[in-house]
PLY file of the C-alpha trace (Angstrom):
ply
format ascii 1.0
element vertex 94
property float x
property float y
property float z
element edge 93
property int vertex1
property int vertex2
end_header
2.53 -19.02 -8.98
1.60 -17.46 -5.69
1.52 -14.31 -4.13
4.70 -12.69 -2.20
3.55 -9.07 -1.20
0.52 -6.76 -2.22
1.26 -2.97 -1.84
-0.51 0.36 -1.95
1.04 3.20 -4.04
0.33 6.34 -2.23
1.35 9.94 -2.90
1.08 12.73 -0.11
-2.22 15.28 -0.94
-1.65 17.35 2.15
-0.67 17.39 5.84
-1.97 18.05 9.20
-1.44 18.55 13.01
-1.92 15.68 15.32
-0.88 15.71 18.67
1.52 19.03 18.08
3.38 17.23 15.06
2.90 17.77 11.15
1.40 14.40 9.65
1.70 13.85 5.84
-1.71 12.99 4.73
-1.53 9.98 2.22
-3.97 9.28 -0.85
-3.90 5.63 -2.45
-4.16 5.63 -6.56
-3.18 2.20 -7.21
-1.43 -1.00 -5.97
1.69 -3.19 -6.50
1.37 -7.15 -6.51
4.70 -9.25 -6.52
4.53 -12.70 -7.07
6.40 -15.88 -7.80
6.39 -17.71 -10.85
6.60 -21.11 -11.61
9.86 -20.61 -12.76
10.89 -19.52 -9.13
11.51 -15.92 -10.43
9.66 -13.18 -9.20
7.65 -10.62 -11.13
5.96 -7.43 -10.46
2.48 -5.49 -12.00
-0.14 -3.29 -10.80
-2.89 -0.70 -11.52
-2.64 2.89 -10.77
-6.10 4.67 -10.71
-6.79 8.16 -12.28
-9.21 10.55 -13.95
-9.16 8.44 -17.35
-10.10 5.19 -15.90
-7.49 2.46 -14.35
-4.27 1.80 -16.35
-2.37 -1.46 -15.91
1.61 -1.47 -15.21
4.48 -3.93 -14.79
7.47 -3.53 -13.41
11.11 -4.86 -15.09
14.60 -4.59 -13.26
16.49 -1.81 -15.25
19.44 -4.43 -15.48
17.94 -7.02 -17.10
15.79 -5.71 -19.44
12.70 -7.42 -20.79
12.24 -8.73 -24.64
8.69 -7.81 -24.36
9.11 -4.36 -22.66
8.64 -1.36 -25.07
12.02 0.00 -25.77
12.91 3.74 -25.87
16.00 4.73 -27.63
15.29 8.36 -27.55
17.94 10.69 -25.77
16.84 13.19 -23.13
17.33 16.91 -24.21
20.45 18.46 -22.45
18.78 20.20 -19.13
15.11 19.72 -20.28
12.36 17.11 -20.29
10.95 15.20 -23.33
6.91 15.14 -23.59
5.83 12.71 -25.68
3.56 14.06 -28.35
0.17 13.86 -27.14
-2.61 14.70 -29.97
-4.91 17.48 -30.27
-8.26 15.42 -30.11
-9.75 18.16 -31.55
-9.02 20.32 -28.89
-7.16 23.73 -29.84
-3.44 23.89 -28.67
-1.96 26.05 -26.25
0 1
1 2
2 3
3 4
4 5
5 6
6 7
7 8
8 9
9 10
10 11
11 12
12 13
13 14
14 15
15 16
16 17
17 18
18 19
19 20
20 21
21 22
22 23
23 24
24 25
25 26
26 27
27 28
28 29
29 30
30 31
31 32
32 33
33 34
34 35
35 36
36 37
37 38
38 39
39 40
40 41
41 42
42 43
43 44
44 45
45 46
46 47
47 48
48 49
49 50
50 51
51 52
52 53
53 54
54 55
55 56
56 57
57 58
58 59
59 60
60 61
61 62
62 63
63 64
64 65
65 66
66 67
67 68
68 69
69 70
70 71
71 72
72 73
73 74
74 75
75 76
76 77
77 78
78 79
79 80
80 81
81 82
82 83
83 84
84 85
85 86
86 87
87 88
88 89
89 90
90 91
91 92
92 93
């Protein structure tokens, strides 16, 4: 195996002036790492970095999906988004 490319994932917290332009100013909360197996294939994972701790990802081409990837077969709600269910943890809804 051996390492191809490490990124940063950033998302934009704000912006500023510099110089009379607007600058996007840029937080990091995780990274990317691609690599290269042995099989000559190359593969993707990361952390991202929140509140609730560090939370490991990896990353599969939507074309070939991946045996070991957790499938989900549910369908989207016409013009709405699907939350997962989350539980209470003895919390009181809202």
């Amino acid at each position: 195996m051996s390492l191809i490319k490490k990124e940063n994932i950033v998302i934009v917290i704000g912006e500023y002036e510099k110089d009379g332009q607007t600058k996007k100013q840029y937080r990091t909360i995780g990274e990317m790492v691609t690599m290269q197996g042995d099989d000559g294939q190359p593969y993707q994972f990361g952390k991202l970095w929140g509140a609730s701790g560090v939370t490991e990802i990896k990353i599969y081409q939507q074309d070939q999906p991946n045996q070991n990837a957790p499938q989900n077969n549910a369908q989207p709600q016409q013009g709405g988004y699907n939350q997962p269910h989350q539980p209470n943890n003895g919390y009181p809804q809202r």
